[in-house]
One Martini backbone bead per residue (centre of mass of N, CA, C, O) as a GRO file, in nm:
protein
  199
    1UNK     BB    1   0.496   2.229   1.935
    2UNK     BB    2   0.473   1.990   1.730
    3UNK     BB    3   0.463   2.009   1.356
    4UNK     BB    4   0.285   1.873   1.067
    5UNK     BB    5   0.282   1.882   0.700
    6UNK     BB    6  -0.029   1.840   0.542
    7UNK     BB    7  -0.092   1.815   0.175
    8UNK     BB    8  -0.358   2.018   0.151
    9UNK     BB    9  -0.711   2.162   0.193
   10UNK     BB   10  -0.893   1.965   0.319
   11UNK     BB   11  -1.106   1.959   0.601
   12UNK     BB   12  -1.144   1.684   0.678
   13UNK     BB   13  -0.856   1.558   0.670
   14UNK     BB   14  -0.754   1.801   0.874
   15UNK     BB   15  -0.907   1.671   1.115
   16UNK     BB   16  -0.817   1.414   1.114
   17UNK     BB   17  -0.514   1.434   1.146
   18UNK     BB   18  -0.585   1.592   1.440
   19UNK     BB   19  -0.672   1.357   1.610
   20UNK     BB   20  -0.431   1.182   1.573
   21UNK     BB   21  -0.189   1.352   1.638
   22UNK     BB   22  -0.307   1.491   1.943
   23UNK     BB   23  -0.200   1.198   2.099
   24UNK     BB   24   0.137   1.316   2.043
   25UNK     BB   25   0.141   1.651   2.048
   26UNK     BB   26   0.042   1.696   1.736
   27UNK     BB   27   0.052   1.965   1.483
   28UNK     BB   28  -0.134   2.052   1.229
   29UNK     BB   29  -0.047   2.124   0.911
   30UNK     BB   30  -0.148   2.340   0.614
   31UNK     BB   31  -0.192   2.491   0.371
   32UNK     BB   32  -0.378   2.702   0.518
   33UNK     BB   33  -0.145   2.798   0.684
   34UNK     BB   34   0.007   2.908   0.464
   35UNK     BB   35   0.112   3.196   0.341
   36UNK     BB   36   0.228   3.100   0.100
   37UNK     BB   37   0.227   3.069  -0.237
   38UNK     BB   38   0.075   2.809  -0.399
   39UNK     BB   39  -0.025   2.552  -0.579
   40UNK     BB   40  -0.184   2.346  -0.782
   41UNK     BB   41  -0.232   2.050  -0.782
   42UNK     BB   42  -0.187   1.799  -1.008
   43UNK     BB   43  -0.342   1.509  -1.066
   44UNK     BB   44  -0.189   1.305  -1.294
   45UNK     BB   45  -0.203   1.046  -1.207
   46UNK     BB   46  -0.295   0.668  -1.229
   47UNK     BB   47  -0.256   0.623  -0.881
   48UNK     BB   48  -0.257   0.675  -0.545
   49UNK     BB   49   0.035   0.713  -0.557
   50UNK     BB   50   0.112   0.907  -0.719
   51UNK     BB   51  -0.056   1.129  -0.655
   52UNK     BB   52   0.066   1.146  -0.365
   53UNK     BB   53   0.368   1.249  -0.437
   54UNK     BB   54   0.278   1.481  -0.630
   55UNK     BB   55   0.218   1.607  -0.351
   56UNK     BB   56   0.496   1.589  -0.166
   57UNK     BB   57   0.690   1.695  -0.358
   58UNK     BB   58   0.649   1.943  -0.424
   59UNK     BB   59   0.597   2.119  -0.142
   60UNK     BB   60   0.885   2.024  -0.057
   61UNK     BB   61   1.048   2.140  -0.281
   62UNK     BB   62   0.947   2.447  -0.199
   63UNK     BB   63   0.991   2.433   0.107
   64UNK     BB   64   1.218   2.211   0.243
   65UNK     BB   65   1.047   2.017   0.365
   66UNK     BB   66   0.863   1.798   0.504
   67UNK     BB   67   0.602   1.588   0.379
   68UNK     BB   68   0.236   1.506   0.366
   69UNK     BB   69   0.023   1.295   0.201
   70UNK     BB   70  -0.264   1.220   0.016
   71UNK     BB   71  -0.438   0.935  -0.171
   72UNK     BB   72  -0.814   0.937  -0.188
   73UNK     BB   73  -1.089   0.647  -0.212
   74UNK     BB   74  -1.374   0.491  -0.402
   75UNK     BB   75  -1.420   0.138  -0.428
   76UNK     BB   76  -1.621  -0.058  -0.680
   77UNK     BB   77  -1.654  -0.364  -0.790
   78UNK     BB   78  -1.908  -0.306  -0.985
   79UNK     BB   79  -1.755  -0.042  -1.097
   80UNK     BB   80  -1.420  -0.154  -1.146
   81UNK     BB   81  -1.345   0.089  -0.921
   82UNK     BB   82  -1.561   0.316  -0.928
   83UNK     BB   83  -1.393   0.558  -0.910
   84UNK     BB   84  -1.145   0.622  -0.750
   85UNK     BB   85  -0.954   0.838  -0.797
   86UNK     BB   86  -1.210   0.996  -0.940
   87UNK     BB   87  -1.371   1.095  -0.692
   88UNK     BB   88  -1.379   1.402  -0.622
   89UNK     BB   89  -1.505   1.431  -0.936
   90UNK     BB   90  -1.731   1.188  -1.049
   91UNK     BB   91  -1.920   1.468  -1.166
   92UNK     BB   92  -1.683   1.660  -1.168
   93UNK     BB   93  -1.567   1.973  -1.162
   94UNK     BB   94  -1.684   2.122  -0.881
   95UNK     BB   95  -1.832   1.886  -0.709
   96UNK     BB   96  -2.018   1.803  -0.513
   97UNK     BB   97  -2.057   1.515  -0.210
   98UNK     BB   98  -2.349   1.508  -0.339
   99UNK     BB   99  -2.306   1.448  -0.649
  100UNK     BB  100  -2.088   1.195  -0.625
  101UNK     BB  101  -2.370   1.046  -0.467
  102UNK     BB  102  -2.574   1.071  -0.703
  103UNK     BB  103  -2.415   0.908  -0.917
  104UNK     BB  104  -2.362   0.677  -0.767
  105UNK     BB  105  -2.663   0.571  -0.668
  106UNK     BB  106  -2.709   0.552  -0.983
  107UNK     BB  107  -2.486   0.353  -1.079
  108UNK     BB  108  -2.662   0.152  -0.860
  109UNK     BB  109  -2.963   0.093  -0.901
  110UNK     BB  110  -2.943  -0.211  -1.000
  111UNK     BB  111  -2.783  -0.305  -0.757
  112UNK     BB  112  -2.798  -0.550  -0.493
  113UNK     BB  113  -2.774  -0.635  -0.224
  114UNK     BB  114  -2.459  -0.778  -0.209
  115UNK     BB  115  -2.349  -0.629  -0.470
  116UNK     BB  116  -2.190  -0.317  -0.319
  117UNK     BB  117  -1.890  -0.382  -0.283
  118UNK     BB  118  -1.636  -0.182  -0.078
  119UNK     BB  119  -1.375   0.055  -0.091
  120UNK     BB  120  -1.138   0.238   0.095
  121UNK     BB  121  -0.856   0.470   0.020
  122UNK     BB  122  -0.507   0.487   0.141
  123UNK     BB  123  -0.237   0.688   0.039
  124UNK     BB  124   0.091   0.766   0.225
  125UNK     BB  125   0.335   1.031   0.110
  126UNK     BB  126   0.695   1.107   0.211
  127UNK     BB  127   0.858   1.353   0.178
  128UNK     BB  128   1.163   1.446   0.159
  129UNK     BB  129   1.503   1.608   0.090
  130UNK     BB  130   1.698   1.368  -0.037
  131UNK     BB  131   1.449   1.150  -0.036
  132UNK     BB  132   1.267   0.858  -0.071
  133UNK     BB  133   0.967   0.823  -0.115
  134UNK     BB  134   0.691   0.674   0.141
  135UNK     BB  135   0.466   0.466   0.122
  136UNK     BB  136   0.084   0.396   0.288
  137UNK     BB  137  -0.184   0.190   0.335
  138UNK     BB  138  -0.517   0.176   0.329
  139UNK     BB  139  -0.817  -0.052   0.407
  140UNK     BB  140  -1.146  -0.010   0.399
  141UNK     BB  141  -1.458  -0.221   0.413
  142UNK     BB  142  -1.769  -0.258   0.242
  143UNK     BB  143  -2.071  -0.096   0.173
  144UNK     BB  144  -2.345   0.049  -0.075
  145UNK     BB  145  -2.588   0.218  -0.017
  146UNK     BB  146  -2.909   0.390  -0.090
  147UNK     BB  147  -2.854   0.594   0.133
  148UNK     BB  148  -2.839   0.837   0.267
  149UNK     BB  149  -2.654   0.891   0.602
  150UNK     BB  150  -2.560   1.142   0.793
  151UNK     BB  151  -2.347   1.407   0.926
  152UNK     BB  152  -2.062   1.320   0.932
  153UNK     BB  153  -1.785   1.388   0.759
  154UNK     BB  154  -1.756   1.292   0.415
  155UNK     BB  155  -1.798   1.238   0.100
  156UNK     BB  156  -1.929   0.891   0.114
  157UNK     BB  157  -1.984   0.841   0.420
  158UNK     BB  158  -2.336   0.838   0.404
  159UNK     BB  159  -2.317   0.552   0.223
  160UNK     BB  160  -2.093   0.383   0.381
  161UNK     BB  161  -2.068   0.045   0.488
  162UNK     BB  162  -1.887  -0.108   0.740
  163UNK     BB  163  -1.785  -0.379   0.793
  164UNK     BB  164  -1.961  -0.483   1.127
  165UNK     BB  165  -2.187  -0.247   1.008
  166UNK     BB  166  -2.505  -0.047   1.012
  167UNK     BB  167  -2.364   0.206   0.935
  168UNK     BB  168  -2.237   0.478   0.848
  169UNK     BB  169  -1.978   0.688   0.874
  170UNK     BB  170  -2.168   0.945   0.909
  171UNK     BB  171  -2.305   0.802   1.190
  172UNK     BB  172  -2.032   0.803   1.345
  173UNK     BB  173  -1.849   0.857   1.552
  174UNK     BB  174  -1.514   1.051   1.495
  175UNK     BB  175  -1.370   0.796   1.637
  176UNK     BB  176  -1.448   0.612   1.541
  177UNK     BB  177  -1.401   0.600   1.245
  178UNK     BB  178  -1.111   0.636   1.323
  179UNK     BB  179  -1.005   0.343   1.371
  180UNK     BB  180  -1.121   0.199   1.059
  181UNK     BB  181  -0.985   0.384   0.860
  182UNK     BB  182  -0.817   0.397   0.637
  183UNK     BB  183  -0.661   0.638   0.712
  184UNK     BB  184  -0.548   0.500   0.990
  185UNK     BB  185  -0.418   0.276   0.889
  186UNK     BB  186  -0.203   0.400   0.758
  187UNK     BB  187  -0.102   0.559   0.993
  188UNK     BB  188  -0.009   0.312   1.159
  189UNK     BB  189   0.223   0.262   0.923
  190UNK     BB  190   0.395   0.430   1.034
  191UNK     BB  191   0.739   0.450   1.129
  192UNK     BB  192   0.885   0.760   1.053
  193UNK     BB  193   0.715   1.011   1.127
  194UNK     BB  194   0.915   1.161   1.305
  195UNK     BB  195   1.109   1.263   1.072
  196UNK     BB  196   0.877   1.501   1.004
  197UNK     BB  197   0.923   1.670   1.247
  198UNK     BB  198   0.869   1.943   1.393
  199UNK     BB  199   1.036   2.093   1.676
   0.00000   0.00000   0.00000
């Protein structure tokens, strides 16, 4: 089977990135399936293309290989844009997707329904060795509920209530939300990823 490299370690994102690619008969490979050690990048950008490269070009440089990386996050308008980069971290580092839910809303505990408007991104960046790294955006919109809801997804996914649904995404069967979400607008803009398929 072929196979694809996608930059990250986190569980959520290589579930979504295997279901996307299985109708491919595409194999995805994650650093955890690497068995060499490999260091822990450190997301030093300014901007989701920044962090996203930073993460595709390193893994690239050390292993030889064409890499696929994303850097997502959650833009909520009231509080002008964030957390954005820092939605993984917005309650502190190491803190749970459940710590960065309860901190988001404290922060909006005074907005109102209708001024909640936020959006999901996600910016995914193709390095190759010896070729200009290539990135893709996608951007899924809606807005930020009162409460946590259902159980599917991970991060923001169940207080985000995507425009046209009643539900968050967390509440979502994982095909539908594959539909809608940022991460699929993204990979649907792929139009080279054939060439970094291995095998």
């Amino acid at each position: 089977m072929k196979k694809i490299l996608i930059a990250t370690r986190n569980k959520g994102k290589v579930r979504e990135f295997r279901d996307f690619f299985l109708k491919y008969d595409i194999e995805v490979e994650s650093l955890l399936d690497i068995q060499q050690d490999l260091p822990e990048v450190e997301e030093t950008g300014k901007t989701f293309e920044e962090n996203a490269a930073i993460k595709a070009e390193q893994i690239a440089e050390i292993l030889k290989v064409p890499v696929l990386a994303d850097d997502s996050g959650l833009m909520v308008d009231a509080l002008n844009g964030a957390p954005g980069i820092y939605s993984a971290r917005y309650a502190g580092e190491g803190k749970s997707d459940e710590d960065n839910n309860r901190k988001l809303l404290k922060e909006l505990y005074q907005v109102p329904k209708g001024e909640r408007s936020a959006r999901f991104v996600c910016v995914l960046a193709i390095a190759i060795p010896g070729e200009e790294t290539t990135f893709y955006r996608g951007e899924c919109e809606g807005e930020i509920g009162t409460e946590p809801k259902g159980i599917n997804g991970f991060g923001y996914d169940p207080l985000f209530i995507p425009n046209d649904y009643e539900q968050t995404m967390a509440e979502l069967d994982p095909s539908e939300k594959n539909k809608i979400s940022h991460r699929s607008h993204a990979i649907r803009k792929l139009e080279s990823w054939e060439k970094i398929i291995k095998g």
